[in-house]
N, C-alpha and C positions, 0 to 999 in steps of 0.2 A: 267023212271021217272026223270022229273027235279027240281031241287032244284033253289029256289030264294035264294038272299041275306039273307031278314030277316027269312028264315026257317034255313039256315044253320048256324045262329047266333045265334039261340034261346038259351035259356037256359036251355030250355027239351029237347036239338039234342039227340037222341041215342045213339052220337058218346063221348055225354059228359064224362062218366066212362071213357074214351080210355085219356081222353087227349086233345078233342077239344075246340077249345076258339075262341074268338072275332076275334084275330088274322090268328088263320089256317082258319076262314071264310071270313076274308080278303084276304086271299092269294088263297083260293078257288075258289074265284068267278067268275075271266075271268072262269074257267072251269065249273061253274054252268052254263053257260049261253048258253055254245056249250051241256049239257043236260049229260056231266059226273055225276057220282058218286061220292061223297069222299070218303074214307074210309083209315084205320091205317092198316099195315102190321102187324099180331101178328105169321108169321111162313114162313119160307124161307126151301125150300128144290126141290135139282131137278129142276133148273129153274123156279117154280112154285113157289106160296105163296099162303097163306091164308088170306084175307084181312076181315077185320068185317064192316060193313056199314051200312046207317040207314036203310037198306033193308036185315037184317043178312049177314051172312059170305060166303065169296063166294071164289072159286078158281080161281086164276086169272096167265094169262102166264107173265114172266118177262121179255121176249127176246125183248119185242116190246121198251125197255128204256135201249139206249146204250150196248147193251149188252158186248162191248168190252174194255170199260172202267171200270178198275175193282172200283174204286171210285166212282162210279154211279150204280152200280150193286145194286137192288133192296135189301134192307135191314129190318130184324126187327125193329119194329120205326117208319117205314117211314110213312106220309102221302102221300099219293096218289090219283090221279083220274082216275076210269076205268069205263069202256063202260059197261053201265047193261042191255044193247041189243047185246053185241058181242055174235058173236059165232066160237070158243073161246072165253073166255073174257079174256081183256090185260088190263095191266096197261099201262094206256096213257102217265102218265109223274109223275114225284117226286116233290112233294111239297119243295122250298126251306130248307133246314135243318139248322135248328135252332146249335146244338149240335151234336157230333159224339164221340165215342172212335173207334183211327184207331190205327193198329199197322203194321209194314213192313210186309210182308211173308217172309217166309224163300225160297223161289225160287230165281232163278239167276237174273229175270228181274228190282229187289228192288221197288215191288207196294205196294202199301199201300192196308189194308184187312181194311173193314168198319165191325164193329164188334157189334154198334149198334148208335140208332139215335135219334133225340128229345131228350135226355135224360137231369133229372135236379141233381138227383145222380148219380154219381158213388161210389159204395158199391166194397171194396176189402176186400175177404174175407180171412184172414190169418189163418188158423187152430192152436192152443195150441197145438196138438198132437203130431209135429213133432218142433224141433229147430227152432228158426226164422231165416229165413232167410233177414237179412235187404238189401243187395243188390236188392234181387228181387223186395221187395216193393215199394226200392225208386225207381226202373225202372216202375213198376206200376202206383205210384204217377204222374212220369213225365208225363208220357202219359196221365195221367186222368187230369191234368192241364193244358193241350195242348190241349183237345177236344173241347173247345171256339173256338181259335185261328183255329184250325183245319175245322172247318164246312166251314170256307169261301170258301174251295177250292170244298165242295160238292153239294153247290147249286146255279152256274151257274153263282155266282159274285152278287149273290143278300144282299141285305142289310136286316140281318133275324134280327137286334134290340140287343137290349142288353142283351143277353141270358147267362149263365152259368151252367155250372156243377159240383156243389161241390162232391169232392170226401169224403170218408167217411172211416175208416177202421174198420172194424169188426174184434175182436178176438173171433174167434168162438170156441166152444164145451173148452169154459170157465169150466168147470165144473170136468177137468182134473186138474187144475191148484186149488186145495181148499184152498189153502193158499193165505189169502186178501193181505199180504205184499208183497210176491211172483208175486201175477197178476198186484198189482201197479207198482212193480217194471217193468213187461214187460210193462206195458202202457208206461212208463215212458220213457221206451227206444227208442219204438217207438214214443211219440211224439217230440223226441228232431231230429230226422230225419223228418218229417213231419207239419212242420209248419203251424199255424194256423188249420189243419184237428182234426177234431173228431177222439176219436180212444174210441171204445166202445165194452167191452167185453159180449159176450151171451152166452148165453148155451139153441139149441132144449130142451135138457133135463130136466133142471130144472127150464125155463124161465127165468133166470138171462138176463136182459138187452133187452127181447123180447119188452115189452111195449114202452121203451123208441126207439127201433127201429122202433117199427113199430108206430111211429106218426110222424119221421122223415120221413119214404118213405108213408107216408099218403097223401101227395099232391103231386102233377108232377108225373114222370119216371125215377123209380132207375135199375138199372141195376147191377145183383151180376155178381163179375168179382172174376177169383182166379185158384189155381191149383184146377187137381180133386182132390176129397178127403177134399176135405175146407167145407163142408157142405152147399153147395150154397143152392140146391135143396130140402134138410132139411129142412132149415132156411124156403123158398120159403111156402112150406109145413106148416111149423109152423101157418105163417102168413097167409094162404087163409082158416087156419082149416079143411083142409082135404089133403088124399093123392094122391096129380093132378102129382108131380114129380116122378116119379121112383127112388128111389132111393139105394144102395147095400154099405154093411160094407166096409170102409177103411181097407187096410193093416194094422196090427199091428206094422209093421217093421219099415214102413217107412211113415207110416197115408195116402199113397194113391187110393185112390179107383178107380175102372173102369169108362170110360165116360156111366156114365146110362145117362147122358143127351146128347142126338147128336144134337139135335137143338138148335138156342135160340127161348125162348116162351114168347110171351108177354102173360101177368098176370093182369084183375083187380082184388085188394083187397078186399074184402069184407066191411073194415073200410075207404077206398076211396084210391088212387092213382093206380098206374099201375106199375108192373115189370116184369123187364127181365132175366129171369136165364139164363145163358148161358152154354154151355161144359167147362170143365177144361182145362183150356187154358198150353200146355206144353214151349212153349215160346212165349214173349212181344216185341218182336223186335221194337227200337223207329224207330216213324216217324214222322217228321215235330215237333219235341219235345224240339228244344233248348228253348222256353219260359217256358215250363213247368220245364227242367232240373235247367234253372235258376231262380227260385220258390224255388223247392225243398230246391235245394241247397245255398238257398238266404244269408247263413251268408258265404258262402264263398266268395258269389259275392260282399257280403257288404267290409269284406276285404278286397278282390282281390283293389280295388276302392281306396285303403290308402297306398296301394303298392308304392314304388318313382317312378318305371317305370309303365307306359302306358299300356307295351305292354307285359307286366311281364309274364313269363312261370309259377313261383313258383315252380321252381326248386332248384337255386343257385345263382340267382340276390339276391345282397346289397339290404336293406330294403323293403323284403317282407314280406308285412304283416302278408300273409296266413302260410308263414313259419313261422314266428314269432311266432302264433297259435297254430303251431305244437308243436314248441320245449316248451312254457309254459303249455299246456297239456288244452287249451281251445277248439283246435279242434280235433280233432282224424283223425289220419294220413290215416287209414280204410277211414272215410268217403273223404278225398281228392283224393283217387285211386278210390273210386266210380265216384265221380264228372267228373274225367281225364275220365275214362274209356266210360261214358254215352255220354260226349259232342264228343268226339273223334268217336263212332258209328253212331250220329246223323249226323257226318259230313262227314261220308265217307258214309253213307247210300243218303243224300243228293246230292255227287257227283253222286254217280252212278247212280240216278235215273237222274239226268241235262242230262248226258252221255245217258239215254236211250233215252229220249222225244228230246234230239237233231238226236238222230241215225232215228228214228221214224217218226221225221220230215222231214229227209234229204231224206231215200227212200220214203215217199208221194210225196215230189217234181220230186224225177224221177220220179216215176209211174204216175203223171199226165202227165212229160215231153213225157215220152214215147204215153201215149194214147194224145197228141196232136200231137205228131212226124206222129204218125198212122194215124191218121183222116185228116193230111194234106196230107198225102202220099195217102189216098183215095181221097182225094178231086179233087189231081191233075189225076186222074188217073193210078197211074205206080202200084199198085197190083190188079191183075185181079182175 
C-alpha cells in the first residue's frame, strides 16, 4: 500500500500516538512516493526490530541500513521506511534524526553506541536508596546536553531544524527520604550542579511527584536513562497503569537491581506522549560532549573567561579566577576535578576516534589501490 502526502499528514495518521507530525511527513514523502511505509522503531534486538506502522507492527531486518556504521545502526526512536511487500521485510533507510543520546562504548575502537533517538526528554533517573553519586550525574547531564549537538552527525548532514532535548532528573523512590528538609536539601545539591534542569523528586509508592511527571513526558519522547536499580521500569509502570515492565527488588546493600530490562521499548502513554525505558546502563562514556560539559559546568567556564591569561590551566597562574573561587569557597574544588577529569576524557576519546577513521580511511585507499593494481594487471593480460 502507498501513502500520499496528505494521508501521511493527516491528523488521524495511526502513527500520531508514536510521535508523527507535519514534519516527519515532510521528510517521508520522497519515500511515500517510491510506495514505502513509514513507521517508528519501538524494539531492536538480534539485528531485527519491531516497527509499528499504519498497517500494525511488523518485523522488520536491520542489515539492509549500513550495517557497519555503528552510528547508523538501526535504533529505538527511529523513524523509518520499509517495504510492506518485502519478503523479508527491511528497513529501507533512517529518517534524518532530529535528537539522539550517544555514549562511547567501552571497546578499543572508541565508537559511539546510539542509545536512543527523536527524543524531546531525557529523564535521569537517580535512586534516594543508595548515596548520590554527583560525578556520575554530571557525566549523565553532559551527555544529555550534547544530544542536539550530537544528531548532526546521525542523519547524513541533513538540516533536521531546531530540535532539543531537555534533560530532566528524577529522584526517584522519594519515599526513603520522609524528611521534607532532608529531600530539599538533596534537590538543592543537585541543582547547584545542574543548571537550569528540573530536578523533581517521586516516589512509585506513594505518588509523590507522579502527576507533575507525568504531564511533563505528556507530549514528545522521553527516554528513562540511569543505573539498574533506579527504578526506571517502575516509574515506566506507574505511568502506563499496568505491569508491561518486568520488574525485581534492588539490592538492599547497595539499591542495585538485576537488568530485568534487556531492551529499550518504546511506550505510548495512556495520557499522551511516548517513552523509552531502557536497561541500567553500568557506564556513560562521553562522546562528542565538550558543548554539553561546558553547560554543565557553565560557572566555571564563566570564570575561566576573567582569568588574566587566555590560555589559563587553573592551576598556578597569577590571576585565576577559577582558583580565586576555590580559595573563597564559591566554587568547590570537587566540582573543578570533575570539570578537568570530563573535558580531559572527551578529548582523548575524541583523539582516538580521528586516529581510527584516519586508520580506516588510509586501508580503504589501499584496498581500492590494490583492486585497481588487479583489474589493470587483468586488463593487460599478465595473470592467467
Amino acid at each position: 500500500m502507498s501513502f500520499s502526502h496528505s494521508q501521511v499528514s493527516s491528523p488521524s495518521h495511526a502513527l500520531t500516538p508514536y510521535g508523527w507530525d507535519d514534519d516527519w511527513a515532510a521528510a517521508f514523502a520522497p519515500f511515500a512516493e517510491q510506495g514505502l511505509l513509514p513507521g517508528r522503531v519501538v524494539r531492536v534486538d538480534r539485528g531485527q526490530c519491531d516497527v509499528v506502522t499504519p498497517d500494525g507492527t511488523l518485523r522488520a531486518d536491520t542489515a539492509f541500513v549500513v550495517p557497519r556504521d555503528p552510528m547508523r545502526i538501526v535504533c529505538t526512536g527511529d523513524w523509518v521506511a520499509v517495504d510492506p511487500d518485502g519478503d523479508p521485510q527491511f528497513v529501507r533507510t533512517l529518517l534524518p534524526r532530529r535528537t539522539a543520546f550517544v555514549r562511547s562504548t567501552s571497546s578499543q575502537r572508541s565508537e559511539g553506541q546510539v542509545l536512543a533517538t527523536n527524543i524531546d526528554h531525557i529523564v535521569i533517573c537517580v535512586s534516594l536508596a543508595v548515596d548520590l553519586d554527583l560525578g556520575r550525574l554530571e557525566r549523565f547531564l553532559a551527555l544529555a546536553m550534547s544530544s542536539t549537538a550530537g544528531a548532526a552527525l546521525l542523519g547524513d548532514g541533513a538540516d533536521t531544524g531546531p530540535y532539543e532535548a531537555h534533560p530532566l532528573v528524577l529522584l526517584t523512590k522519594a519515599d526513603l527520604v520522609p524528611d521534607p528538609v532532608t529531600l530539599g536539601h538533596l534537590v538543592e545539591d543537585i541543582e547547584r550542579i545542574a543548571p537550569g534542569v528540573q530536578v523533581l523528586p517521586v516516589s512509585s509508592a506513594t505518588g509523590e511527584g507522579v502527576d507533575v511527571f507525568g504531564a511533563i513526558v505528556g507530549s514528545g519522547t522521553s527516554v528513562l536513562l540511569g543505573t539498574s536499580g533506579a527504578g526506571k521500569s517502575t516509574l515506566a509502570n506507574t505511568l502506563l497503569g499496568e505491569d508491561v515492565m518486568d520488574v525485581r527488588a534492588a539490592r538492599d546493600v547497595d539499591g542495585k537491581g538485576r537488568h530485568t530490562t534487556t531492551t529499550r521499548n518504546l511506550l505510548v502513554l495512556p495520557g499522551g506522549g511516548v517513552l523509552i525505558d531502557t536497561p541500567g546502563l553500568r557506564g556513560v562514556g562521553l562522546w562528542d560532549a565538550e558543548s554539553g560539559v561546558g553547560q554543565v559546568f557553565s560557572e566555571i567556564e564563566d570564570l575561566a573567561g576573567r582569568c588574566r591569561f587566555q590560555d589559563c590551566a587553573h592551576e598556578s597562574e597569577p590571576g585565576c579566577a577559577v582558583l580565586a573561587a576555590i580559595e573563597d569557597g564559591s566554587l568547590a574544588e570537587r566540582r573543578l576535578d570533575s570539570y578537568r577529569k570530563l573535558l580531559r576524557e572527551n578529548h582523548r576519546i575524541a583523539a582516538k576516534t580521528d586516529a581510527r577513521l584516519r586508520s580506516e580511511t588510509l586501508r580503504e585507499w589501499k584496498r581500492r589501490g590494490a583492486e585497481g593494481r588487479a583489474a589493470m594487471e587483468m586488463k593487460r593480460g599478465r595473470i592467467r
